[in-house]
C-alpha positions in Angstrom: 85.0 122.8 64.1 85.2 120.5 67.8 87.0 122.6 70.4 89.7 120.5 72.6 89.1 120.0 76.1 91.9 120.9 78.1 93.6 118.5 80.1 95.3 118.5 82.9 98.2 115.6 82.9 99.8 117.0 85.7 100.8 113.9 88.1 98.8 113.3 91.2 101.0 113.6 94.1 98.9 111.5 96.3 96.3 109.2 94.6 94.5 108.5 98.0 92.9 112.1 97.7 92.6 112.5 93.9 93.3 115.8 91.7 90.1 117.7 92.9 91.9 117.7 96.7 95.6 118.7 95.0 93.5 121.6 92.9 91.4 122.7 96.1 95.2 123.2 98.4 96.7 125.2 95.3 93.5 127.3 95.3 93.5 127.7 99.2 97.0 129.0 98.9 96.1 131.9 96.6 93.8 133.0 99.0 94.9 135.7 101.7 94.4 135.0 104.9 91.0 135.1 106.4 87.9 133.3 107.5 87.3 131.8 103.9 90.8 130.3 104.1 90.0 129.0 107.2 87.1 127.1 106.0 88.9 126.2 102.9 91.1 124.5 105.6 88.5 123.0 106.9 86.4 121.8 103.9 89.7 120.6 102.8 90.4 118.1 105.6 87.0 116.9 106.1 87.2 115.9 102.2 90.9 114.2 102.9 89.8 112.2 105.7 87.1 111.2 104.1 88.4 109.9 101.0 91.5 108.3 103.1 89.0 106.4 105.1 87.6 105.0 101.3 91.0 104.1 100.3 92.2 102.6 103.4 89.8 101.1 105.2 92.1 98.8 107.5 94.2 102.0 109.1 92.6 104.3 111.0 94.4 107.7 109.6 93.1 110.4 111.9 93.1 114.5 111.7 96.7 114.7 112.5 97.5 112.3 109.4 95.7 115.1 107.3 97.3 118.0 108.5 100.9 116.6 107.6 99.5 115.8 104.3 98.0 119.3 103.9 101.3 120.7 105.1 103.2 118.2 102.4 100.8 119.2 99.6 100.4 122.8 100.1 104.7 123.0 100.4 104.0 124.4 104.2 101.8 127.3 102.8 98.8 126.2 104.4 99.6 125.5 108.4 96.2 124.4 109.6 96.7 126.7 113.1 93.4 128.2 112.9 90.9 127.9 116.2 88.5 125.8 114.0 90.6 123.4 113.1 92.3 122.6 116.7 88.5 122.6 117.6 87.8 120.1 114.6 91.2 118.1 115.8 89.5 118.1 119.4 86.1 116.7 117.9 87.9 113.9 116.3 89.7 112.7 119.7 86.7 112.6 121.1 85.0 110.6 118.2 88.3 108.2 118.4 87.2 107.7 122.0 84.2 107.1 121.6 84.8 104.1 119.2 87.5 102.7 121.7 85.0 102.3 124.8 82.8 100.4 122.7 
């Protein structure tokens, strides 16, 4: 007797971040608010950025590009207005100018 995998055929809303991103926001929105949501938040945009630098390598899509696609994916349910992430938003300016004075 074989067992079928289940598959999920759901469409990716945004291909630039893949399924595992789109499954990560759903799960981050079950969770109540707290300090594990928080670095769900995080985790979450590190990955995205990430992965958006792969897929476009000629635009320079910084943390604010993120959020609004956090916001977009999660249907506003996750708002990114945490301390760590303005703090992580701060840390990338500062990276971005950095790269501009070379």
């Amino acid at each position: 007797m074989t067992l079928q995998l289940r598959r999920n055929t759901a469409p990716i809303r945004m291909r630039n971040y893949g399924r595992i991103v789109q499954d990560m926001i759903a799960y981050a929105c079950t969770l109540p608010e707290g300090k594990e949501r928080e670095s769900l938040e995080i985790y979450i945009a590190q990955s995205m950025r990430q992965r958006n630098l792969l897929w476009n390598r000629d635009q320079e899509s910084g943390i604010m590009r993120v959020r609004e696609d956090i916001l977009r994916l999660s249907e506003g349910k996750l708002t990114c207005d945490s301390a760590a992430f303005q703090q992580l938003i701060a840390q990338n300016n500062a990276q971005q100018g950095k790269k501009k004075k070379k």
